[in-house]
KOLRO-368305 format. One record per residue: residue number from 1; x, y, z of N, C-alpha, C in turn; residue in one letter. Coordinates in steps of 0.05 Angstrom, whole numbers. Example, Ala and Ser with C-alpha at 12.3 -4.5 7.8 and 13.67 -1.06 7.14 Angstrom:
// residues 2
<1,<264,-114,156>,<246,-90,156>,<264,-66,156>,"A"> <2,<257,-45,142>,<273,-21,143>,<258,1,157>,"S"> 
This chain:
// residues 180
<1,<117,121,2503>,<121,93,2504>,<149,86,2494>,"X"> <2,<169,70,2511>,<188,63,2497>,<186,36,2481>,"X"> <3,<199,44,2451>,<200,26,2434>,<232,12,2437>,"X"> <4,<224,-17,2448>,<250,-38,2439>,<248,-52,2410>,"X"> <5,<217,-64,2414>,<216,-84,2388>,<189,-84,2370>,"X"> <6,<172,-94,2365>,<151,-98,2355>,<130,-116,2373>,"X"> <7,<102,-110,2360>,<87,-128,2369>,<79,-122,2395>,"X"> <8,<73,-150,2408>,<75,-154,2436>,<90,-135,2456>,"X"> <9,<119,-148,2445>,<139,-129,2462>,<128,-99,2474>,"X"> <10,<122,-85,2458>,<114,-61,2450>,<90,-54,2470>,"X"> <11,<71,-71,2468>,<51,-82,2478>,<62,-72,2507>,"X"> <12,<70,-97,2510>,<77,-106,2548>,<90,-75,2559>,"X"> <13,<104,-67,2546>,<124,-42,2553>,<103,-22,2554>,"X"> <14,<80,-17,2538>,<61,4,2544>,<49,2,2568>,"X"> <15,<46,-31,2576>,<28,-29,2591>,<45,-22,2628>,"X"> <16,<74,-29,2626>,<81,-29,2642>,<91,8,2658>,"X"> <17,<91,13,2629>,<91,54,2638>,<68,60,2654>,"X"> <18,<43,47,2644>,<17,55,2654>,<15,49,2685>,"X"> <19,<31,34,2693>,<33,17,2733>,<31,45,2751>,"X"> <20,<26,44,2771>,<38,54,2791>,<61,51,2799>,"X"> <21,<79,58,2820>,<110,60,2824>,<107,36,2847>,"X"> <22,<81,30,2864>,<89,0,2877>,<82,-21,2854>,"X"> <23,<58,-16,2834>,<58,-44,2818>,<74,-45,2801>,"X"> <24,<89,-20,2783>,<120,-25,2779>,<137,-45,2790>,"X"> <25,<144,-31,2807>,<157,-54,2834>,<148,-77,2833>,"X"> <26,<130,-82,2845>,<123,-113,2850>,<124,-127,2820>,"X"> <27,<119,-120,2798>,<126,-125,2768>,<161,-144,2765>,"X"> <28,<174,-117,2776>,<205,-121,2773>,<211,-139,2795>,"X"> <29,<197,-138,2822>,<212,-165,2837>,<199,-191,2827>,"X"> <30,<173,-188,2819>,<168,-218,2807>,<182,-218,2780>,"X"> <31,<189,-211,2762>,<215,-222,2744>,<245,-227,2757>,"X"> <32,<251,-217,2782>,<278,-225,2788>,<266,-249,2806>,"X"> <33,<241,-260,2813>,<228,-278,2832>,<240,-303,2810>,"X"> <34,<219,-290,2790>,<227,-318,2776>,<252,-325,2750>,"X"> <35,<266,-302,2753>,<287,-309,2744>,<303,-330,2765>,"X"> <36,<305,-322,2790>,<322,-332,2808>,<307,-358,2811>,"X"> <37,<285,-363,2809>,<270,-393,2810>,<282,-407,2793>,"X"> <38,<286,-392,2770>,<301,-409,2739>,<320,-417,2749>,"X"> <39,<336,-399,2761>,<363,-411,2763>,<368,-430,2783>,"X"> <40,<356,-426,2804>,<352,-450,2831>,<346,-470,2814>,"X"> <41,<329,-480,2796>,<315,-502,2779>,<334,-510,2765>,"X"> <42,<348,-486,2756>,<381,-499,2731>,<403,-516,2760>,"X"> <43,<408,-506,2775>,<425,-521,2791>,<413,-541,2816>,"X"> <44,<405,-540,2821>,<384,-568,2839>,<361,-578,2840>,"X"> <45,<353,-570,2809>,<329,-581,2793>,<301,-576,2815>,"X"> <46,<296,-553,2835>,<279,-554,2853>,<270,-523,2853>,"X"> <47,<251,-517,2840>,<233,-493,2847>,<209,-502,2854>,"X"> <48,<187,-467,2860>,<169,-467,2867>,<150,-465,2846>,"X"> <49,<120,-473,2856>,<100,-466,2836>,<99,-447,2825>,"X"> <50,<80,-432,2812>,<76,-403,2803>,<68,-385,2833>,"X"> <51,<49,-398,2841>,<28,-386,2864>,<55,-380,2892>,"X"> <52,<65,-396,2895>,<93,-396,2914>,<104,-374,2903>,"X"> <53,<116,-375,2873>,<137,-348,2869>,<120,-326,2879>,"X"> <54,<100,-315,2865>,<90,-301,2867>,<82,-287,2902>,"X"> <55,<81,-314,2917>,<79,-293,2947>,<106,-292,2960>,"X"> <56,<124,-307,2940>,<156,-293,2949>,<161,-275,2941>,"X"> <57,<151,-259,2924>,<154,-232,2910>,<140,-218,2929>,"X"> <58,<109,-219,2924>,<101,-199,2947>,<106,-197,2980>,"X"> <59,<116,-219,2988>,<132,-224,3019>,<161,-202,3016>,"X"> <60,<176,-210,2996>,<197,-194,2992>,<185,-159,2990>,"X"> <61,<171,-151,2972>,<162,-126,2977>,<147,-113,3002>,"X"> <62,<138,-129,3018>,<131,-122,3045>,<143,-116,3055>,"X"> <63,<169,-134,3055>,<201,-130,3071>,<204,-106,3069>,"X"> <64,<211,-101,3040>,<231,-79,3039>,<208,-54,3042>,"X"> <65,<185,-51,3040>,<167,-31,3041>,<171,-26,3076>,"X"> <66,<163,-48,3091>,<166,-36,3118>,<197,-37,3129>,"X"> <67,<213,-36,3119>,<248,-36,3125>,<250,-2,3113>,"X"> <68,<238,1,3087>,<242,32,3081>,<230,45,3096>,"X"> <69,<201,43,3101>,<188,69,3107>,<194,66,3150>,"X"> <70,<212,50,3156>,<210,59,3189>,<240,63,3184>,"X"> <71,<258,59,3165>,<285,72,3160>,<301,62,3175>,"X"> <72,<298,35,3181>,<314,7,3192>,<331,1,3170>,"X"> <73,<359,2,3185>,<373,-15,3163>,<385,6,3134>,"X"> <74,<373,26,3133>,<381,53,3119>,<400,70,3128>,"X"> <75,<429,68,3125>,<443,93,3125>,<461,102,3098>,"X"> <76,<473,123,3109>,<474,139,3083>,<493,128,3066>,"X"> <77,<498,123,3041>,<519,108,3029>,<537,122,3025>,"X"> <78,<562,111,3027>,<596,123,3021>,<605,110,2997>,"X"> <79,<613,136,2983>,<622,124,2960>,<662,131,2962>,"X"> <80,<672,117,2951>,<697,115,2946>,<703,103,2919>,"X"> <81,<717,129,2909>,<718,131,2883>,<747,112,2878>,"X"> <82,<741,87,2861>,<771,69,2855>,<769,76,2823>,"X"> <83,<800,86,2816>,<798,75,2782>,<823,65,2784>,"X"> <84,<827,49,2761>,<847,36,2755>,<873,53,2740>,"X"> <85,<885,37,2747>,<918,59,2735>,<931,32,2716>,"X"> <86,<942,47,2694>,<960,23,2681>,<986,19,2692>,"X"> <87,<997,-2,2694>,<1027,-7,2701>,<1053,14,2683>,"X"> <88,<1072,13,2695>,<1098,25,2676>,<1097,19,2653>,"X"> <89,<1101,30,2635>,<1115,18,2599>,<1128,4,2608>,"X"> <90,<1130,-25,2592>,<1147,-45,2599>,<1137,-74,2623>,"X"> <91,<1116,-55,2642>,<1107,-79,2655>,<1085,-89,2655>,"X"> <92,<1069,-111,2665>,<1041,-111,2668>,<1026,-114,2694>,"X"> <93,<1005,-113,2691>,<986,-108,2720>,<969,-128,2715>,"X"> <94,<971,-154,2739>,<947,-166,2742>,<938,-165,2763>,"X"> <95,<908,-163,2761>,<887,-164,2773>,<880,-184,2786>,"X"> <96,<869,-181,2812>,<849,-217,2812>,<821,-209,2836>,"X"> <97,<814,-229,2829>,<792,-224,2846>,<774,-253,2851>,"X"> <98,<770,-250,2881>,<750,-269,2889>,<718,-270,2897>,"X"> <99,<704,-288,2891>,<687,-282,2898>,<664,-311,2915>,"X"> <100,<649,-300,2933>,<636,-329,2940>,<606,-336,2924>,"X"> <101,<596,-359,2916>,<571,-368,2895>,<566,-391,2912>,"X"> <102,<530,-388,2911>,<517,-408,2920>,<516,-422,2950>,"X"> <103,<517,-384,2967>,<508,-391,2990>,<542,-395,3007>,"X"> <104,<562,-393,2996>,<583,-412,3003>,<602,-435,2991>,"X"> <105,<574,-449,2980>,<592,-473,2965>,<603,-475,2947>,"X"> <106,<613,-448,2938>,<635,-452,2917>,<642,-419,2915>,"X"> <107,<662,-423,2897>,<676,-397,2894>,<683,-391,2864>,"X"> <108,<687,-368,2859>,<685,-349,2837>,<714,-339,2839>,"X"> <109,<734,-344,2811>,<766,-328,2820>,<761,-313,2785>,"X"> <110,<781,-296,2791>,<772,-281,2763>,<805,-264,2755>,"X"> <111,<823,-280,2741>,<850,-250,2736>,<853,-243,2706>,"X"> <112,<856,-219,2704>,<853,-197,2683>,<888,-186,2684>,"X"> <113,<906,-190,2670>,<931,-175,2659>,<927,-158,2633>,"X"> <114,<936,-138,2640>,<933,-120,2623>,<965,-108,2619>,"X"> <115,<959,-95,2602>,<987,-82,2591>,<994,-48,2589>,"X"> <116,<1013,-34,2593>,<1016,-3,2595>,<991,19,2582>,"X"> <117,<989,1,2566>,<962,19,2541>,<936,10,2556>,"X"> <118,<937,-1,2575>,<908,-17,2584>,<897,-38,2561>,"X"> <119,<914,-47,2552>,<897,-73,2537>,<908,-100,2552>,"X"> <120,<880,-107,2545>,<880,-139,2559>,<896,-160,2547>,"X"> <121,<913,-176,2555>,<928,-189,2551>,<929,-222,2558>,"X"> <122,<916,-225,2573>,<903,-244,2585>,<884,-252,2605>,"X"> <123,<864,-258,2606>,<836,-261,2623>,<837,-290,2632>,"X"> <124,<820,-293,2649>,<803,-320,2651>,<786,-319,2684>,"X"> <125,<775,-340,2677>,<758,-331,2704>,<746,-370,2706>,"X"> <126,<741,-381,2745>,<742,-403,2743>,<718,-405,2765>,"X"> <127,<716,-427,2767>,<696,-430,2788>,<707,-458,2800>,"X"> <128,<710,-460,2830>,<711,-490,2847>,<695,-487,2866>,"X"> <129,<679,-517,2850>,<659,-517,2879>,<674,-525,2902>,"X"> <130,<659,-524,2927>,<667,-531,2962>,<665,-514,2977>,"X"> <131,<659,-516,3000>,<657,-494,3018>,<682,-463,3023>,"X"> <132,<668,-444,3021>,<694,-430,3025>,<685,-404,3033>,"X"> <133,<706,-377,3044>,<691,-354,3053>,<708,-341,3040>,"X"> <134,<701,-313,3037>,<716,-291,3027>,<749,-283,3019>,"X"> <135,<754,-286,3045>,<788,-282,3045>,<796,-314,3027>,"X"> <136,<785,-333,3033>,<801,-359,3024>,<801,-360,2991>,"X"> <137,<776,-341,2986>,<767,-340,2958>,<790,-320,2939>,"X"> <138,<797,-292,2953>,<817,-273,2945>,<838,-291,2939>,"X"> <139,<851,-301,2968>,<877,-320,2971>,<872,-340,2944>,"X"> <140,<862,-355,2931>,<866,-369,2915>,<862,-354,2890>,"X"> <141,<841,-335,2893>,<849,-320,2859>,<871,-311,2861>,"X"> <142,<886,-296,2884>,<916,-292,2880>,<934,-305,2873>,"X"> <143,<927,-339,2891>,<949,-359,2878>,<946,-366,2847>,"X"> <144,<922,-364,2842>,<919,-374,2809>,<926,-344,2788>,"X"> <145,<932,-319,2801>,<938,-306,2780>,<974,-314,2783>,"X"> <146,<987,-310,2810>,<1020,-316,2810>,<1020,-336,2793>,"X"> <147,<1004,-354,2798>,<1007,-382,2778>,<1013,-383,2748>,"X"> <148,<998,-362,2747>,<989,-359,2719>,<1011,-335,2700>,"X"> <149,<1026,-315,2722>,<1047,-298,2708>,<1067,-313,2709>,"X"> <150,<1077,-342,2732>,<1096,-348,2725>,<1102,-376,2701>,"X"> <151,<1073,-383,2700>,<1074,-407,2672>,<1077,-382,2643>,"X"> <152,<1074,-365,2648>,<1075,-346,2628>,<1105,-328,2624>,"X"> <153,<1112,-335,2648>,<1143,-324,2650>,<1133,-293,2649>,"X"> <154,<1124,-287,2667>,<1123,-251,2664>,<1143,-247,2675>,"X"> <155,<1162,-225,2673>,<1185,-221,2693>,<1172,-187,2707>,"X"> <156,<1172,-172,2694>,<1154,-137,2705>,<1122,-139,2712>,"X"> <157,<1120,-144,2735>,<1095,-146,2742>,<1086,-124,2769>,"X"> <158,<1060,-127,2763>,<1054,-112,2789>,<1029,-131,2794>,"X"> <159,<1021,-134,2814>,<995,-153,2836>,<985,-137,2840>,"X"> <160,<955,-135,2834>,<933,-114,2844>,<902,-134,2858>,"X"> <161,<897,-123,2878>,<874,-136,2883>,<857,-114,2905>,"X"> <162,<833,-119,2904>,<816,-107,2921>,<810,-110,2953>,"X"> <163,<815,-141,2961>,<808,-149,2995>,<836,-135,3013>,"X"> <164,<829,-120,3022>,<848,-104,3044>,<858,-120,3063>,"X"> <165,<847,-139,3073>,<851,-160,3090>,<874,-176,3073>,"X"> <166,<874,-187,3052>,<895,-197,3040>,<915,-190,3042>,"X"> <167,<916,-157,3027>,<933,-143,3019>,<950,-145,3042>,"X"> <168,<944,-132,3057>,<953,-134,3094>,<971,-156,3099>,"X"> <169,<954,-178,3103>,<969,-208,3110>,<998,-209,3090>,"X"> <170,<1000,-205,3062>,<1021,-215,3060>,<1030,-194,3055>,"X"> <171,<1038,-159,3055>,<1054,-153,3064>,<1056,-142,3085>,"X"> <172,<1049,-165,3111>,<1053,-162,3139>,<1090,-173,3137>,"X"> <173,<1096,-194,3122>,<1121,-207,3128>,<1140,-190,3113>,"X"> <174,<1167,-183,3126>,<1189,-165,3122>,<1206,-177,3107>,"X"> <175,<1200,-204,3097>,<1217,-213,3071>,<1216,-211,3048>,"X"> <176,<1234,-205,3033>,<1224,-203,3010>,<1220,-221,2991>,"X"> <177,<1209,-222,2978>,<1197,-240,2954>,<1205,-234,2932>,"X"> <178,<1200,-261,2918>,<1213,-273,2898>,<1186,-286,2875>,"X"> <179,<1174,-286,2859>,<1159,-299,2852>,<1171,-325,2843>,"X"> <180,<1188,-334,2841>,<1200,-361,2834>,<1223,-363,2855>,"X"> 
């Protein structure tokens, strides 16, 4: 039995070793059922009953039970190994990153500068709602990290980001740049 806490806790955790590996399952999608109900409820004040979550859990495990076992939708995963490198002594490396939330209607930007030793130097991370897709999401965490090295006056920088599609686009143009 794994021990987290006392009591109950303890309790629930015994009982959940004792499952089978589908009532396991169905266990763990009804807590992410109704976590995700919570949160639909925190932002447009509109969930489902109990009886509703609950056959969105087991609807969801049907899915993926008959998507696994006819091996639809299953191929083999590629991994590609990324780590991060620190910039030169002397310069810094910011990061950025975009992301899309809520279906579309809003976006997620996130830049991280760090310094030769890998310490963080400055963070922040934002959210604007409105419609938006992927690339438009990158493109603005990029504009808000430039934004943000040159209210800071960085002069040694390096721009790092993940969307390949970005990266591409702007150095498709043979001019060179200037951050100011």
């Amino acid at each position: 039995m794994l021990l987290l806490g006392s009591g109950q806790g303890v309790l629930f955790l015994g009982c959940l070793e004792k499952l089978a590996k589908n009532e396991f399952l169905l266990v763990l999608v009804l807590f992410w059922t109704i976590w995700n109900q919570r949160n639909a409820y925190g932002v447009d004040g509109k969930g489902q009953n109990p009886q509703e979550t609950v056959h969105l859990a087991r609807n969801f495990m049907q899915q993926f039970d008959a998507a696994f076992l006819s091996g639809e939708g299953l191929e083999p995963a590629t991994t590609h190994l990324v780590s991060w490198s620190p910039p030169p002594m002397g310069m810094l490396k910011l990061n950025f990153d975009g992301a899309i939330l809520n279906g579309g209607q809003a976006m997620g930007l996130g830049v991280l500068i760090r310094d030769a030793a890998g310490r963080c130097q400055v963070w922040f991370s934002y959210s604007i709602l409105g419609p938006s897709d992927p690339l438009f999401a990158e493109a603005q965490a990029c504009m808000y990290c430039l934004q943000l090295a040159k209210e800071l006056n960085i002069q040694c920088l390096i721009v790092e980001g993940d969307c390949l599609e970005l990266i591409q686009k702007i150095s498709a143009s043979a001019e060179p740049r200037s951050l100011w």
